[in-house]
C-alpha positions as YAML, in Angstrom:
chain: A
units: angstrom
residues:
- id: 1
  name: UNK
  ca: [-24.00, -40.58, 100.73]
- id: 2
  name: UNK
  ca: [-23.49, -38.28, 103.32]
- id: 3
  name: UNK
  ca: [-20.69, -34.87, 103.38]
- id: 4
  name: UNK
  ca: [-17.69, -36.63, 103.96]
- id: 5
  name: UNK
  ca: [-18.02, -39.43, 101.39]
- id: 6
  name: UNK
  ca: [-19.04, -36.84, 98.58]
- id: 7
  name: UNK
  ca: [-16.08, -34.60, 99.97]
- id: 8
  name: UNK
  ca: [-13.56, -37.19, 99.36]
- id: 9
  name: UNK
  ca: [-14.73, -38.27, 95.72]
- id: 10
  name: UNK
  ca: [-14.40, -34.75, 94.87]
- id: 11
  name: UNK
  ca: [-10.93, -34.27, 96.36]
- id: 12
  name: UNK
  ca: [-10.34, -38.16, 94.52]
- id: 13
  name: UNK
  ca: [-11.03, -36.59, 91.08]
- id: 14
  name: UNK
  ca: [-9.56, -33.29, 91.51]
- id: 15
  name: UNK
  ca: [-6.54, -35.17, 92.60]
- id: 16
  name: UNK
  ca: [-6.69, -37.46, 89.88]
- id: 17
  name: UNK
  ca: [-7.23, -34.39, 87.62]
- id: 18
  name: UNK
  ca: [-4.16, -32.88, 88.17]
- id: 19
  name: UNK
  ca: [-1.93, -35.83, 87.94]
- id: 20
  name: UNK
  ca: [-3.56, -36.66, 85.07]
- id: 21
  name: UNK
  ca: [-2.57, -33.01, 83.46]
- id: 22
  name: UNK
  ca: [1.03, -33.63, 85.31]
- id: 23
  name: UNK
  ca: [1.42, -36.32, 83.99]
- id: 24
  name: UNK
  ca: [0.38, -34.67, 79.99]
- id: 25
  name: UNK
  ca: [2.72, -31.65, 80.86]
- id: 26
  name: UNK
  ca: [5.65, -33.93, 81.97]
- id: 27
  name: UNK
  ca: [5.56, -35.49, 78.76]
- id: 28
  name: UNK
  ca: [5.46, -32.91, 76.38]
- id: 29
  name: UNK
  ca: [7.72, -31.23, 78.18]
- id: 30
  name: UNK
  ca: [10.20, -33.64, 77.61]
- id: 31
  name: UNK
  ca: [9.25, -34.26, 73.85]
- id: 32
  name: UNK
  ca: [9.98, -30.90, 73.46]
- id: 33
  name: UNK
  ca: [13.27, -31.36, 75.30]
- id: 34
  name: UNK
  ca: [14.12, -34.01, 73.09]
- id: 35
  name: UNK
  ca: [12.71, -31.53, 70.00]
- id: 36
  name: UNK
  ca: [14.44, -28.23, 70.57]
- id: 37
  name: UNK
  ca: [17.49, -28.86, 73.10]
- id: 38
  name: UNK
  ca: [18.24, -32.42, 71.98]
- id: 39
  name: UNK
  ca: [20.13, -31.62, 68.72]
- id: 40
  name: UNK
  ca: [22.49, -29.52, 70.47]
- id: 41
  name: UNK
  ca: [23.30, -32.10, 73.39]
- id: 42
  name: UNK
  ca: [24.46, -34.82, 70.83]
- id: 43
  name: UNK
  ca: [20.77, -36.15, 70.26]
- id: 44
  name: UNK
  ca: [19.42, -35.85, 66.89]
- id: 45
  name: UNK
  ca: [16.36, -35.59, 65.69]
- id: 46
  name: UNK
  ca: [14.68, -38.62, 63.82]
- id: 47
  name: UNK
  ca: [13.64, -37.14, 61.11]
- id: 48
  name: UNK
  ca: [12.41, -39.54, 58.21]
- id: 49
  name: UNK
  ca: [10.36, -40.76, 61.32]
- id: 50
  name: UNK
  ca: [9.27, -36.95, 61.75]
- id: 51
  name: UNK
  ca: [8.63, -37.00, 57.94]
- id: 52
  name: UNK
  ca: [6.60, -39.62, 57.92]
- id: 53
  name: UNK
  ca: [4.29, -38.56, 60.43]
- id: 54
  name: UNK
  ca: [3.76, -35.42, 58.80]
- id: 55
  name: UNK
  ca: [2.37, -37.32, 56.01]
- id: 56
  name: UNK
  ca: [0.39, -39.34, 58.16]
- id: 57
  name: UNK
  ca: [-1.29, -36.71, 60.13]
- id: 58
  name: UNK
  ca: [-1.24, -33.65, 57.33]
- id: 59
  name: UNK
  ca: [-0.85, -34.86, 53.60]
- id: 60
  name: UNK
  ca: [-3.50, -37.76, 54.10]
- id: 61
  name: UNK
  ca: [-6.07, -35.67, 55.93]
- id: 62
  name: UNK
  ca: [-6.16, -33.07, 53.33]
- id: 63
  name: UNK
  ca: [-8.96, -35.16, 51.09]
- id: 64
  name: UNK
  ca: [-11.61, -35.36, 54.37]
- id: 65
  name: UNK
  ca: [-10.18, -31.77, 56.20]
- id: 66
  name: UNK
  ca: [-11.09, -30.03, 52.30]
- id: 67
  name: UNK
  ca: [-14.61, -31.42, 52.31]
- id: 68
  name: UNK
  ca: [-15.53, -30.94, 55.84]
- id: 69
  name: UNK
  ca: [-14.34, -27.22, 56.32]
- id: 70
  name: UNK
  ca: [-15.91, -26.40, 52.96]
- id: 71
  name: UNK
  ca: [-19.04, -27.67, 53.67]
- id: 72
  name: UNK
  ca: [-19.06, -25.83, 56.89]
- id: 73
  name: UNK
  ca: [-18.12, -22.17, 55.21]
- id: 74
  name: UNK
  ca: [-21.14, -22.94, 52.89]
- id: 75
  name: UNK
  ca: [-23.25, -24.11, 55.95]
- id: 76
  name: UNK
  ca: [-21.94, -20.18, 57.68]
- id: 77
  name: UNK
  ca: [-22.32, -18.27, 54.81]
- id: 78
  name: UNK
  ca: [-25.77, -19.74, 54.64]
- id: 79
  name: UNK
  ca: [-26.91, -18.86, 58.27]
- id: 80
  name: UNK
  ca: [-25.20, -15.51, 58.44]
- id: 81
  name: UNK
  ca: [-27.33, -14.61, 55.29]
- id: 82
  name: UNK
  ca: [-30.42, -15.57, 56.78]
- id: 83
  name: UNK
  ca: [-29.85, -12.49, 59.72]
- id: 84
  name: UNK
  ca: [-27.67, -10.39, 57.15]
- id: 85
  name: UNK
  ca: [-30.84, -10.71, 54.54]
- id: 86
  name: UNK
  ca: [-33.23, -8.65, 57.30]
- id: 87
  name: UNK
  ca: [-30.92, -6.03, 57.63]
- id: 88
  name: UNK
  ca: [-29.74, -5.74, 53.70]
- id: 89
  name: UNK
  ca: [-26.50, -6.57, 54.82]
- id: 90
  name: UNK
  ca: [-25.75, -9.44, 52.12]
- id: 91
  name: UNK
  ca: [-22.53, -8.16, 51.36]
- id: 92
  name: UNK
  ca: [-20.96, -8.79, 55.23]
- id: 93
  name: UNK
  ca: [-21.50, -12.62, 54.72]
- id: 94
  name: UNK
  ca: [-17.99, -12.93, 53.16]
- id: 95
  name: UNK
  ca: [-16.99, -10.78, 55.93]
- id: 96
  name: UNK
  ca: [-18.48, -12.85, 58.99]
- id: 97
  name: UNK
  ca: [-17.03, -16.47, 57.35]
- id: 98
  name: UNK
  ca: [-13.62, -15.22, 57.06]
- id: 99
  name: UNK
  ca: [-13.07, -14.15, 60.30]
- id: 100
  name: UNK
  ca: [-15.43, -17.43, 61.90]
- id: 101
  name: UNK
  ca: [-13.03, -19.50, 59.64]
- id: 102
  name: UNK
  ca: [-9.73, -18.00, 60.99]
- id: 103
  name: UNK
  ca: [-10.45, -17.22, 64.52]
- id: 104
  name: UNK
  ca: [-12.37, -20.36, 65.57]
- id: 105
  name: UNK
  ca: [-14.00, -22.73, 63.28]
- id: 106
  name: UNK
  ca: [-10.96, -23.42, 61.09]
- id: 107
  name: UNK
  ca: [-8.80, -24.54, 64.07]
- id: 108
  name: UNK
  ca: [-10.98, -26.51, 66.19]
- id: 109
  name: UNK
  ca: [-12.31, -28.27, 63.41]
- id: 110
  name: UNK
  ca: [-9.21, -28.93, 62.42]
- id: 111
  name: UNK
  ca: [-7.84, -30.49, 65.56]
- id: 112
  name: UNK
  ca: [-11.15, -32.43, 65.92]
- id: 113
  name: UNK
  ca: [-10.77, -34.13, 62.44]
- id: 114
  name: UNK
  ca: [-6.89, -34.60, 63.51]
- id: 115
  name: UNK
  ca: [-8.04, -36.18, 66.69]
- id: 116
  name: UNK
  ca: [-10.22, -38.90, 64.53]
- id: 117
  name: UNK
  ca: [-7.36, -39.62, 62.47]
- id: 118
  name: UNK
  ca: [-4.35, -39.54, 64.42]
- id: 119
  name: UNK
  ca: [-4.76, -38.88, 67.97]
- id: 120
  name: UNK
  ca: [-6.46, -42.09, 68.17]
- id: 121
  name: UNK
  ca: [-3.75, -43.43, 65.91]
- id: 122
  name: UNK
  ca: [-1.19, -42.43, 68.44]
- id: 123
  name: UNK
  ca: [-2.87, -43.83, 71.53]
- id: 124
  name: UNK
  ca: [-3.35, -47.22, 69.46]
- id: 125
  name: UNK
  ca: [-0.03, -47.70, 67.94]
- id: 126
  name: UNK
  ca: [2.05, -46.69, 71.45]
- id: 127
  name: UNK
  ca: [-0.58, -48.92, 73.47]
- id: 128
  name: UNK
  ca: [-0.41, -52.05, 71.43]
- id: 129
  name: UNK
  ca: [3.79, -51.31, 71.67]
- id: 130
  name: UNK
  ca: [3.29, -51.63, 75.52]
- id: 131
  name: UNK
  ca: [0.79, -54.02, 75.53]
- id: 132
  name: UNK
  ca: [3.46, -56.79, 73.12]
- id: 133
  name: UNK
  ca: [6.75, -55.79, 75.32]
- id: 134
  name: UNK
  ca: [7.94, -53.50, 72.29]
- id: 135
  name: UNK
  ca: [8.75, -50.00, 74.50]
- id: 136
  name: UNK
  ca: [10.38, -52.62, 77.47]
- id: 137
  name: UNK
  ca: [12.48, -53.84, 74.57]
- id: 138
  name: UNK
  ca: [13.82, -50.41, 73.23]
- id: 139
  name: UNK
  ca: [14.42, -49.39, 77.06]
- id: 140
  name: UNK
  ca: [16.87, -52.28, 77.23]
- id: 141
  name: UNK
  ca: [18.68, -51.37, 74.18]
- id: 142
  name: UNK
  ca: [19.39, -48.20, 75.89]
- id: 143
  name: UNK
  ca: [16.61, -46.36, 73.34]
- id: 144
  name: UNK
  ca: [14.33, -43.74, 75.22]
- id: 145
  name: UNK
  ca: [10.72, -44.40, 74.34]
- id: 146
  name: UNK
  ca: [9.95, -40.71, 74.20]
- id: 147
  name: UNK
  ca: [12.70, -39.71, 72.07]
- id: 148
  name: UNK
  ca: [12.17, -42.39, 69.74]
- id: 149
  name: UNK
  ca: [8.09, -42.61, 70.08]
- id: 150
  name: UNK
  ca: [6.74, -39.29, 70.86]
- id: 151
  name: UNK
  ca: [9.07, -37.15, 69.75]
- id: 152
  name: UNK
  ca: [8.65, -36.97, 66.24]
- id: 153
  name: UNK
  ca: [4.79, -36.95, 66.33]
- id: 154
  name: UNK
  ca: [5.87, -33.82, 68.74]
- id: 155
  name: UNK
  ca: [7.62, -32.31, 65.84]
- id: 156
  name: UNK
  ca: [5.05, -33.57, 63.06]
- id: 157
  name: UNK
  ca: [1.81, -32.92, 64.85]
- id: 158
  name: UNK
  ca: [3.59, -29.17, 65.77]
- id: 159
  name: UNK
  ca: [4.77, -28.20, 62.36]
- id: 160
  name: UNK
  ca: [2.28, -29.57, 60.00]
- id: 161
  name: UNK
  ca: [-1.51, -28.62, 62.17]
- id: 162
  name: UNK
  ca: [-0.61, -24.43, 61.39]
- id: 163
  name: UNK
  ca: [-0.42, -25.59, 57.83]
- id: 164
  name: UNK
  ca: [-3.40, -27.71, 58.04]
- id: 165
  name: UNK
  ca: [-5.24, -24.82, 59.36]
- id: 166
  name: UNK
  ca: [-3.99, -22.29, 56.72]
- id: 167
  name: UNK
  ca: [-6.19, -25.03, 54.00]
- id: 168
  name: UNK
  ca: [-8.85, -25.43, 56.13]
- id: 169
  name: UNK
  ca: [-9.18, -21.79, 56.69]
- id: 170
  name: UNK
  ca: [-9.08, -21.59, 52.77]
- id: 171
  name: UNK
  ca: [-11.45, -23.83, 51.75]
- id: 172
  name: UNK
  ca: [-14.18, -22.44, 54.04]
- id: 173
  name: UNK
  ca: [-13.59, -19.11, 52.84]
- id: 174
  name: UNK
  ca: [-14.50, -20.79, 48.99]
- id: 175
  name: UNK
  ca: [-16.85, -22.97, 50.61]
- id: 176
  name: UNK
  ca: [-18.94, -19.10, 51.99]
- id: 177
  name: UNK
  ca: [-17.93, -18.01, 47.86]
- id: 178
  name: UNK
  ca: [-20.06, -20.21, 46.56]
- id: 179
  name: UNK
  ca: [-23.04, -19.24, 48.02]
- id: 180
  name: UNK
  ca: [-21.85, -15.88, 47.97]
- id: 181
  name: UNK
  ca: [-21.99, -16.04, 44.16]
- id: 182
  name: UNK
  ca: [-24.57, -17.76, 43.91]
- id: 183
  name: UNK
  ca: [-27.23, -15.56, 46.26]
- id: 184
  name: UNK
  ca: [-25.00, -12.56, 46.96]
- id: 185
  name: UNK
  ca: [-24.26, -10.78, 43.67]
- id: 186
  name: UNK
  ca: [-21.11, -11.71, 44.33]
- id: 187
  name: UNK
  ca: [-17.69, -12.69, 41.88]
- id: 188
  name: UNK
  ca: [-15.34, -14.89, 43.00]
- id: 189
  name: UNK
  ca: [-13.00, -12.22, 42.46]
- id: 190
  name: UNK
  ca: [-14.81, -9.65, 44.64]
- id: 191
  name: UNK
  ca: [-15.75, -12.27, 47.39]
- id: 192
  name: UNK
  ca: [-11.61, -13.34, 48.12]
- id: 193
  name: UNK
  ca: [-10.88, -9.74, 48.10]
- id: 194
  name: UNK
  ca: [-13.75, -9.25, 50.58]
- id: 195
  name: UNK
  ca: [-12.76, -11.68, 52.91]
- id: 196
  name: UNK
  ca: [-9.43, -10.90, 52.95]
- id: 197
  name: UNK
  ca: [-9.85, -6.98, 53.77]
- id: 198
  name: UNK
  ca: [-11.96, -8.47, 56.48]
- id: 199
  name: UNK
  ca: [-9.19, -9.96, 58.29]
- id: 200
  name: UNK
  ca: [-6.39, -8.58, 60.03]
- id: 201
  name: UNK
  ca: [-3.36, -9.79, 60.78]
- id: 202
  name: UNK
  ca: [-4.00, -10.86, 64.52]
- id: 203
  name: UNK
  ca: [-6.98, -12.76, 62.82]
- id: 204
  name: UNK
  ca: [-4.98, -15.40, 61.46]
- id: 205
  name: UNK
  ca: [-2.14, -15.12, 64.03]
- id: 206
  name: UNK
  ca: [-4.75, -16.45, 66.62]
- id: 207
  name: UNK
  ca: [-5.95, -19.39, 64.72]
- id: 208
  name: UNK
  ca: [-2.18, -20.29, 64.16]
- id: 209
  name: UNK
  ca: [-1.36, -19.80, 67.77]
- id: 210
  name: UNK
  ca: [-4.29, -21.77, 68.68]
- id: 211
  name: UNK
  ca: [-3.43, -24.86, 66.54]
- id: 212
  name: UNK
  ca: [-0.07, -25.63, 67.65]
- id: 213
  name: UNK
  ca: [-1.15, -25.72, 71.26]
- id: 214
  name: UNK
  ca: [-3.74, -28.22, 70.08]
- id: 215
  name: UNK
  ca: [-1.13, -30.17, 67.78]
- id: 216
  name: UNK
  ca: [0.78, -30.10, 71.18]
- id: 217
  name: UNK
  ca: [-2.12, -31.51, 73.28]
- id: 218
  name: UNK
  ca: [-3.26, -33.56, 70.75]
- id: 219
  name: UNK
  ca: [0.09, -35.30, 70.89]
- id: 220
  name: UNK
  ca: [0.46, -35.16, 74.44]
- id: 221
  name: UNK
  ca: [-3.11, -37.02, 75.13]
- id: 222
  name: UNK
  ca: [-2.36, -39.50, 72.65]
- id: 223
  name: UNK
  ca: [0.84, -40.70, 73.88]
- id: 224
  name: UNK
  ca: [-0.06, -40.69, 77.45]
- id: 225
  name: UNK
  ca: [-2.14, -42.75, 77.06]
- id: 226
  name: UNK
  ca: [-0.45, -45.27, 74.92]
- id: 227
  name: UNK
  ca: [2.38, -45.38, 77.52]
- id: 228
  name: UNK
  ca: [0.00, -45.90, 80.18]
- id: 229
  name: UNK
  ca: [-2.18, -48.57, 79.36]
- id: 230
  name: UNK
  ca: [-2.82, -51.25, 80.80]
- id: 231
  name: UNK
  ca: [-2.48, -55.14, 80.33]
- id: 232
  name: UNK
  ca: [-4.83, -56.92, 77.60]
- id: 233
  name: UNK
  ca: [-5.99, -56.47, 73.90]
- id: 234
  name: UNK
  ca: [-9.51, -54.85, 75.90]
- id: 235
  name: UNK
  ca: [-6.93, -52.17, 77.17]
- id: 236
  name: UNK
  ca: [-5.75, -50.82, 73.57]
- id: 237
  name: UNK
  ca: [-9.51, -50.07, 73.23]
- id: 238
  name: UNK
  ca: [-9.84, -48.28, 76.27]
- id: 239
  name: UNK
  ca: [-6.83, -46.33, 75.57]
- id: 240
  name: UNK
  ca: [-7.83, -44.97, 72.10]
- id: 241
  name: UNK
  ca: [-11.49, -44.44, 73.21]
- id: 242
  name: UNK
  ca: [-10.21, -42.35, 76.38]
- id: 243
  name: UNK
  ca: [-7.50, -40.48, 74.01]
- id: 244
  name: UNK
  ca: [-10.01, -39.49, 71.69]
- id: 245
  name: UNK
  ca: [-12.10, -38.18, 74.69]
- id: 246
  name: UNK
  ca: [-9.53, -36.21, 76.30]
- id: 247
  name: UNK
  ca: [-8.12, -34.73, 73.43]
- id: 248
  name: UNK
  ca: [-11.71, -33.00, 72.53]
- id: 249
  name: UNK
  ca: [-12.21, -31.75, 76.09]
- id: 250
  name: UNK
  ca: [-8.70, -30.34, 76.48]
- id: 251
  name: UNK
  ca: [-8.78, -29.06, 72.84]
- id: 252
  name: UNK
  ca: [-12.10, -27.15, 73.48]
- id: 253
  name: UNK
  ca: [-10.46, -25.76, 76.79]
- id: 254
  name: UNK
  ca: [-7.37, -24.74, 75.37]
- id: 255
  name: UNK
  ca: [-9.80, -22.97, 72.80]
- id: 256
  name: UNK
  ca: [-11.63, -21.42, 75.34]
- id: 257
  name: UNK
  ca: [-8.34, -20.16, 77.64]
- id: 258
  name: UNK
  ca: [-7.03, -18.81, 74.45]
- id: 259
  name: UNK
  ca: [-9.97, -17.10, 73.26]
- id: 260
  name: UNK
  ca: [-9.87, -15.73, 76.97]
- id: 261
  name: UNK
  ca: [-6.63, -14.32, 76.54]
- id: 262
  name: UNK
  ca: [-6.85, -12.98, 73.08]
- id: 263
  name: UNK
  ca: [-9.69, -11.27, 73.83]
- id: 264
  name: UNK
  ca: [-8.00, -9.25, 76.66]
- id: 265
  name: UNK
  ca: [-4.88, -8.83, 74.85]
- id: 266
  name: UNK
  ca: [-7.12, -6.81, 72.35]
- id: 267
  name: UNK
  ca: [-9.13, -4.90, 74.34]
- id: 268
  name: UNK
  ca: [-6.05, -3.58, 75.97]
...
């Protein structure tokens, strides 16, 4: 492969890149057209189908979001008392799993477990619609596919994520109390209050900012790539596998962008 050939698969996938994010930005972009403007130009919002999305993608997570995140304060509070322990620093564990929980680990877990459930739910559902002739059929009766599609997983994925956060965030905190008073001379009264003089207000905010730009890309990936599969039952497949994909990489690079900017925004 000589200089030019490698030249032009570069420029190929940069290209294709950036269509690609386009393409993401185009449509939630006009999701959230069709979320925040559309009610006041004579469009409503659909909102038992908004409803029952939030149910899909927040009420029936709970169950699988609790265990996870709790088992991963536990797994924290665990490795931040093996350093703490050298130093006789027990009593920082609760301190070091609250602010892990809200500032990173309780968001990104969060969208990944929301990418497993619904993301791929998303890309599936929309894909198999274009792969039987169902979003053809609701542009001839005059129905926009976005509006009627994407718009209130938009609203659900947007709205309920934050909350899903806020009890994720929770139950690693009690997840890092029970080894706290179990090894730490803790209470469970003294741990809570612990963690929560720990954090500050812009601790939370962050993790809260942070999830509904992944609820938004999460959405975003999803339905792209529902609308754009191809032809074939073998497509749906590829569709959901790539969505799931995506949605991790642009998740962790939203994290990392945001984390970016936080970071400065503090230090100023």
């Amino acid at each position: 492969m000589n200089v030019m050939e490698l030249t032009s698969q570069i420029g190929g996938s940069v290209t294709d890149s950036l269509a690609y994010l386009g393409g993401l930005a185009s449509l939630a972009g006009r999701a959230a057209y069709f979320t925040f403007v559309g009610p006041f130009r004579g469009k409503p919002l659909r909102l038992p189908r908004a409803v029952s999305q939030a149910m899909q993608v927040g009420v029936r997570a709970l169950p699988i979001l609790s265990l996870i995140t709790f088992f991963i304060g536990l797994i924290l509070a665990l490795q931040a008392a093996y350093e703490l322990r050298r130093l006789g620093a027990m009593t920082l564990v609760a301190n070091a799993v609250a602010i892990s929980m809200t500032r990173e680990l309780g968001p990104l877990i969060t969208a990944i477990v929301v990418i497993g459930r619904s993301g791929s739910a998303f890309a599936a559902e929309i894909a198999t619609m274009k792969v039987s002739e169902e979003i053809d059929a609701l542009e001839t009766m005059a129905i926009h596919p976005v509006d009627f599609l994407v718009t209130p997983k938009f609203l659900a994925m947007i709205v309920m994520l934050p909350c899903l956060t806020i009890w994720a965030n929770s139950m690693g905190i009690l997840g890092g109390a029970l080894f706290g008073v179990a090894q730490a001379n803790f209470t469970w009264t003294r741990y809570i209050r612990t963690s929560l003089d720990a954090l500050f207000l812009r601790d939370i905010v962050t993790g809260l900012v942070k999830s509904v730009m992944f609820g938004i890309t999460i959405t975003a990936v999803g339905c792209y790539e529902g609308l754009t599969t191809g032809a074939g039952a073998e497509q749906v497949g590829r569709s959901t596998t790539r969505a799931v994909v995506v949605s991790i990489f642009l998740v962790i690079l939203v994290d990392l962008v945001f984390t970016i900017l936080f970071f400065f925004i503090s230090a100023q």
